[in-house]
C-alpha positions as CSV (number, residue, x, y, z in Angstrom):
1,X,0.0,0.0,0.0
2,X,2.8,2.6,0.8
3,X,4.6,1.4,-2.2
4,X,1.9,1.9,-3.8
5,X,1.0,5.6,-3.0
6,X,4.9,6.3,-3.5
7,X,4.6,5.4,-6.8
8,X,1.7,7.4,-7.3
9,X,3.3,10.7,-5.1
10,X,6.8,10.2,-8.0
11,X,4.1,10.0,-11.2
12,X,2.4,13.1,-10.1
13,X,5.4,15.1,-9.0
14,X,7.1,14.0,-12.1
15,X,3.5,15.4,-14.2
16,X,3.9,18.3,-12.4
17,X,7.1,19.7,-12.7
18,X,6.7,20.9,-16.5
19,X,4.3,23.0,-14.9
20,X,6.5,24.4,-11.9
21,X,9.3,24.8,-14.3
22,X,6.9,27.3,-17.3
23,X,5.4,28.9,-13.9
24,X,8.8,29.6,-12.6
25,X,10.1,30.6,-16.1
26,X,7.3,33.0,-16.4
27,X,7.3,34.7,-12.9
28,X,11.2,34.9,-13.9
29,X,10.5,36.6,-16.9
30,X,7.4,38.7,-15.4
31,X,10.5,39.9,-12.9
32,X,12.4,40.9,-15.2
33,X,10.1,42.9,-17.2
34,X,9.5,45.3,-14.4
35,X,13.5,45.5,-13.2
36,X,14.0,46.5,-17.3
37,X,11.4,49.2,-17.2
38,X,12.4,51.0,-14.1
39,X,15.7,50.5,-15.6
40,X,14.8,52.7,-18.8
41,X,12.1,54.5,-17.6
42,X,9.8,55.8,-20.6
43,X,11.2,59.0,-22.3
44,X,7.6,60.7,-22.9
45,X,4.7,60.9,-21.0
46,X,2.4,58.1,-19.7
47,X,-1.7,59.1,-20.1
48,X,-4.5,58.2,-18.7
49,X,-6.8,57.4,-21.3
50,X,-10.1,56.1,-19.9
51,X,-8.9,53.8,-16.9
52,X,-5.7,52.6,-18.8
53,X,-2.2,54.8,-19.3
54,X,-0.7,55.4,-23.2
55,X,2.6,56.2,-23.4
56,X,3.5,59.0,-25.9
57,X,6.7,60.8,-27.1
58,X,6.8,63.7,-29.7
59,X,10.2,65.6,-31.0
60,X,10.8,68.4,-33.3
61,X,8.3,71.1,-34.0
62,X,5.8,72.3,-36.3
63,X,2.3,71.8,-38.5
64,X,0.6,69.3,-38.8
65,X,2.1,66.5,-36.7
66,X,2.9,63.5,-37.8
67,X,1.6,60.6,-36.0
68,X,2.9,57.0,-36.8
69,X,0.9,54.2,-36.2
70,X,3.0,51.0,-36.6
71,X,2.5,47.4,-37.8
72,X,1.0,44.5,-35.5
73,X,4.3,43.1,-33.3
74,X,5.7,46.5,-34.3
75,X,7.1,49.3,-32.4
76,X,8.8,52.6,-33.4
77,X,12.4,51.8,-33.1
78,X,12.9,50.6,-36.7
79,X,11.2,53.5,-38.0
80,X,14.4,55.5,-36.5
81,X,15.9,56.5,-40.1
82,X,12.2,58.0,-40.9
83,X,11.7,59.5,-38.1
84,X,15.0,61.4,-37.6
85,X,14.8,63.0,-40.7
86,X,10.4,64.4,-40.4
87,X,11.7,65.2,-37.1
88,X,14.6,67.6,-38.5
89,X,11.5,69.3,-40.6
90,X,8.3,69.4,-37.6
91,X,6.7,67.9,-34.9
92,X,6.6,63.8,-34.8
93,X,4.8,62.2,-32.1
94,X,5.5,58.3,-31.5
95,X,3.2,56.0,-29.0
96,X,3.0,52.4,-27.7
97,X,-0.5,50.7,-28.2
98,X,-2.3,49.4,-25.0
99,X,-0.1,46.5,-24.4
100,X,3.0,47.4,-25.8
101,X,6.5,49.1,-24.8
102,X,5.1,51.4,-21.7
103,X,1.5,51.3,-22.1
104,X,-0.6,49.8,-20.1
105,X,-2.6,46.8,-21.1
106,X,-6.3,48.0,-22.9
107,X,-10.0,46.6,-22.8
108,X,-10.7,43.4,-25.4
109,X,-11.5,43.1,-28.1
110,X,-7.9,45.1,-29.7
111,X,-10.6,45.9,-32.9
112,X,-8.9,48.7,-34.4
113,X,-12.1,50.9,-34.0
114,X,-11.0,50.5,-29.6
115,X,-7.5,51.4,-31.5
116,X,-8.4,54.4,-32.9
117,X,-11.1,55.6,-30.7
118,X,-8.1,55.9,-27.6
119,X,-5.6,57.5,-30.0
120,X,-7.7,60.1,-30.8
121,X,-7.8,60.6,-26.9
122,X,-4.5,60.3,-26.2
123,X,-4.1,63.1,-28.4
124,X,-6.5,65.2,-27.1
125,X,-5.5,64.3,-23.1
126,X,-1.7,64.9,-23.9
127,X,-3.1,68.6,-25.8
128,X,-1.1,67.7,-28.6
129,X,-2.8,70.4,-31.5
130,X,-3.8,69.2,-34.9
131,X,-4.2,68.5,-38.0
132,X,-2.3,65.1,-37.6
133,X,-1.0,63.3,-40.6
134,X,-1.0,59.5,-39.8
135,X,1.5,57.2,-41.1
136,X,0.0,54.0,-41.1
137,X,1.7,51.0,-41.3
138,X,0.9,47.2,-42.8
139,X,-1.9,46.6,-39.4
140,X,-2.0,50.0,-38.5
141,X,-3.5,51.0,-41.9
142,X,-6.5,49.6,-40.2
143,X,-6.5,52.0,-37.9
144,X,-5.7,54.4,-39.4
145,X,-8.9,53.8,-41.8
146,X,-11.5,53.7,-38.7
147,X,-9.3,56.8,-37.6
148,X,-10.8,58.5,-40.6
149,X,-13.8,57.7,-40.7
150,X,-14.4,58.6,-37.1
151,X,-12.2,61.6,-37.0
152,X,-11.6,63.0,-40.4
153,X,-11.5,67.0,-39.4
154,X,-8.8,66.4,-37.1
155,X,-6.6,64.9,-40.1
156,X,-4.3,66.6,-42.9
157,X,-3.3,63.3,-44.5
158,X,-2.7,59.4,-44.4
159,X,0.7,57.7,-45.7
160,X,0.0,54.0,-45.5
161,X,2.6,51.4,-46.1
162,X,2.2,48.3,-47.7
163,X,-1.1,48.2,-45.3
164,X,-2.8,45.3,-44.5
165,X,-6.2,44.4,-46.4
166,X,-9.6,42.4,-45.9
167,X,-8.3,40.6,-49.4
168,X,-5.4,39.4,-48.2
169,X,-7.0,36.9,-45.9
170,X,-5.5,35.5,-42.2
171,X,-4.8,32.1,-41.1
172,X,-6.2,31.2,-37.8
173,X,-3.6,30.8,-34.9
174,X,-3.0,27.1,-35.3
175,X,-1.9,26.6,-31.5
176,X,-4.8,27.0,-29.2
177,X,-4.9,28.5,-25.7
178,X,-4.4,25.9,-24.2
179,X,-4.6,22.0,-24.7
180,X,-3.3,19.3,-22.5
181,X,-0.2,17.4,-24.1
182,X,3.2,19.2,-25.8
183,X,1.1,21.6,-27.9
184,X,-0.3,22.8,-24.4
185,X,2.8,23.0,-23.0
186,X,4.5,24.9,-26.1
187,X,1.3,27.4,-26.0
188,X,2.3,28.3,-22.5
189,X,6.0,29.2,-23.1
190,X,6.5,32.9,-23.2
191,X,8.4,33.8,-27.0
192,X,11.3,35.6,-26.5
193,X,11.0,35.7,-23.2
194,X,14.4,34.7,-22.4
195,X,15.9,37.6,-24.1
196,X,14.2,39.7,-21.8
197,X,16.7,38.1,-19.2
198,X,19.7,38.8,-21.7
199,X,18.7,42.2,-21.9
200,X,18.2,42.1,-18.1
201,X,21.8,40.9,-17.8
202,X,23.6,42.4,-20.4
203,X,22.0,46.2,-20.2
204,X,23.4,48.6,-23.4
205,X,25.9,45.9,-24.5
206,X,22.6,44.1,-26.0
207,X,22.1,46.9,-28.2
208,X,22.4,45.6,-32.1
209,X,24.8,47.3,-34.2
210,X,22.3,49.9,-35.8
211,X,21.2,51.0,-32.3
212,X,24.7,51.7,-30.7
213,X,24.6,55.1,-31.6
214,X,20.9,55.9,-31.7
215,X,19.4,58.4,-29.3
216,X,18.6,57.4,-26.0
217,X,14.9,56.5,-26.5
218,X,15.0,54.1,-29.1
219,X,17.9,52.4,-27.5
220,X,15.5,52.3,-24.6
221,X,12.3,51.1,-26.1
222,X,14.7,47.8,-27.6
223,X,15.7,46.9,-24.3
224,X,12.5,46.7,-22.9
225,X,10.2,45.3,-25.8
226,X,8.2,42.1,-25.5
227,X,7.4,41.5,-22.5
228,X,4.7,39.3,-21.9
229,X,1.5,41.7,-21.4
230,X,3.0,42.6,-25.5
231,X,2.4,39.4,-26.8
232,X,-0.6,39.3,-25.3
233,X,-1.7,42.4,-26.9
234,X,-0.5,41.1,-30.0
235,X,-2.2,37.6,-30.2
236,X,-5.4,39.7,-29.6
237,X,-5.3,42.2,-32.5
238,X,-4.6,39.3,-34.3
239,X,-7.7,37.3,-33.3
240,X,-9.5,40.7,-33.3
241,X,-9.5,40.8,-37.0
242,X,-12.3,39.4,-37.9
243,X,-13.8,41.8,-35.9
244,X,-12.0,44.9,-36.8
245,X,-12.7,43.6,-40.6
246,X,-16.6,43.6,-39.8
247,X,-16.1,47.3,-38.7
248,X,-13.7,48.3,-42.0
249,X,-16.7,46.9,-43.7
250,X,-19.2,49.8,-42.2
251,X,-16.8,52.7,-42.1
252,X,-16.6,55.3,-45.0
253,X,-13.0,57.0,-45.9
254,X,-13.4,60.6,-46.8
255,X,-12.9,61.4,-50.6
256,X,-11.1,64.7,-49.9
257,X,-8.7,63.5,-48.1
258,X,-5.3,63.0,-49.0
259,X,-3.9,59.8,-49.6
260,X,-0.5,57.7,-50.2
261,X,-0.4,54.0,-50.3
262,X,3.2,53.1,-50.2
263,X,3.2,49.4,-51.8
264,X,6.1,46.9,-51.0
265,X,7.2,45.8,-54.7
266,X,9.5,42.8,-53.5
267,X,6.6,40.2,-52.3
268,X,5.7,36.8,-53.4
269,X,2.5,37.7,-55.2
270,X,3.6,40.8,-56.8
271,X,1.2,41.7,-59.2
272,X,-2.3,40.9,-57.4
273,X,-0.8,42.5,-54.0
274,X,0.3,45.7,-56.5
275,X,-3.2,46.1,-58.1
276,X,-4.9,45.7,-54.2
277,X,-3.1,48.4,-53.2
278,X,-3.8,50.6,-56.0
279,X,-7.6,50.0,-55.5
280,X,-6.9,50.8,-52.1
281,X,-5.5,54.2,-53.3
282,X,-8.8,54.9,-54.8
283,X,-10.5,55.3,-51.7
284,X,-9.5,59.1,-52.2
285,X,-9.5,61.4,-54.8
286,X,-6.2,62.6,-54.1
287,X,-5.2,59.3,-53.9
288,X,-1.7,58.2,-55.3
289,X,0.0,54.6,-55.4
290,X,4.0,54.4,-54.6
291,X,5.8,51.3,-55.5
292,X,9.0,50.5,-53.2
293,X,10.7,48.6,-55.8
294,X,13.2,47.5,-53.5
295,X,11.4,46.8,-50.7
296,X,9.7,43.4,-48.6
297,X,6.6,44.7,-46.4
298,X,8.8,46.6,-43.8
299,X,9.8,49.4,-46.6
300,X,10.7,51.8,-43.1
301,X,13.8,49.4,-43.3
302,X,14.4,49.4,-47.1
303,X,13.6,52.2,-48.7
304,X,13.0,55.0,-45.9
305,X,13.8,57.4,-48.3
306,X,10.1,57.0,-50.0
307,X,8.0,57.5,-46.7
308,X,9.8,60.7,-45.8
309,X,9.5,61.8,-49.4
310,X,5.5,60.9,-49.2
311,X,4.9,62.9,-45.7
312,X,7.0,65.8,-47.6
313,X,4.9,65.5,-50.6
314,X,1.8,65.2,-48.6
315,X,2.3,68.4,-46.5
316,X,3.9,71.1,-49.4
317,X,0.4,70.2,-51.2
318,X,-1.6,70.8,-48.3
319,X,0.1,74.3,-47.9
């Protein structure tokens, strides 16, 4: 009988300790999220936008302000090259999505009607003055679409790059929440969580290459990206789409304004994804389709170059 429930005490503790071990990894992880963000504290302002705290940073000066709304996973760092140089020519103002980098996790569903209803009070809370020209990119064209139809007299322009669309259709996440077995086990581990720990350890010498030199900020932002509350905002824009493609399917862009669509030119289906975007382009009358020729879908790494040039473009026309 006791070698019995001995038995039975060693298959249960051995059962078990997958569990300890991902609970322990997490709480490790969780740890060291907090000690890297009151390491680099945020450099902008954190605020308080209906129960939940956005964190936004603006540089340079001038009208209209440019507002960039990155991609799903995305945060403003790899848009350094763009933003240095609009910065150099006005105001450009930078801010992490419920969820991500600073901000504080937001209300479900992330639909990007939620998305753009708190940007547009982040704005107003942190008395940042308009017109705003939004440049959107691949997910946060979404927004920026629902931004427009919501809040179009607040808006000079939109620059969208390579920007999502309902045509291009989305898988469903293949690995559920949670199911007993190794798929259960493998949706529970935290991705890239152990470089949080390595950036923990390691401080500024985990810096890549491009961001030795950067300004403080973005060097900041890096070290503390994904932790886990990001990944969590991330899987739920994703399953959100549906969702945020229902409300894309009620919402009207206005004609007047003006718009780019910056389309990546070095993708798999060329041609359809080309002539997608350029119907996209249509939804304006000042529409205009750009091809980055050299470019995959993150043309902010590419061909920089072409986004600054578009917000130039954008802005001499509207004076």
């Amino acid at each position: 009988m006791l070698r019995n429930a001995s038995w039975l005490w060693l298959v249960c503790g051995l059962a078990a300790a997958p569990f300890v071990l991902l609970v322990g990894a997490r709480a490790a992880i969780g740890l060291a999220s907090a000690r890297l963000e009151s390491r680099y504290p945020p450099p902008g302002r954190l605020v308080d936008v209906d129960g939940h705290r956005l964190h936004i940073y603006c540089m340079g000066s001038g009208n209209p302000v440019v507002v960039l709304e990155p991609g799903m996973g995305s945060d403003w760092v790899t848009w350094l090259p763009v933003i240095s140089n609009l910065a150099a020519q006005g105001e450009v103002c930078v801010y992490d999505r419920a969820g991500y980098g600073w901000s504080d996790s937001g209300p479900t569903p992330r639909t990007a009607l939620r998305i753009a209803a708190e940007l547009r009070r982040l704005l107003t809370q942190a008395r940042v003055p308009g017109p705003y020209l939004l440049i959107a990119h691949s997910f946060g064209a979404y927004i920026a679409r629902m931004y427009a139809d919501r809040f179009p007299h607040s808006l000079r322009g939109i620059v969208m790059v390579d920007p999502l669309q309902e045509e291009d259709g989305h898988e469903p996440d293949p690995v559920p929440r949670f199911t007993f077995g190794v798929r259960g086990l493998i949706s529970l581990l935290p991705p890239l969580g152990s470089e949080r720990l390595v950036r923990l350890y390691k401080g500024e010498k985990a810096l890549p290459a491009p961001l030795k030199n950067a300004p403080a900020p973005y060097q900041r932002r890096f070290l503390i990206a994904s932790p886990l509350r990001q990944l969590t905002a991330e899987r739920n824009e994703f399953e959100s789409l549906p969702l945020t493609e229902r409300e894309l399917r009620g919402a009207t862009f206005p004609d007047y304004l003006p718009l780019t669509v910056i389309t990546a030119g070095r993708l798999e289906n060329g041609g359809l994804h080309r002539a997608r975007q350029a119907k996209l382009a249509l939804l304006s009358r000042h529409g205009k389709q750009v091809v980055a020729e050299f470019s995959g879908h993150s043309v902010q790494l590419f061909q920089p170059g072409l986004i600054v040039e578009a917000v130039r473009a954008m802005i001499e026309e509207g004076r």
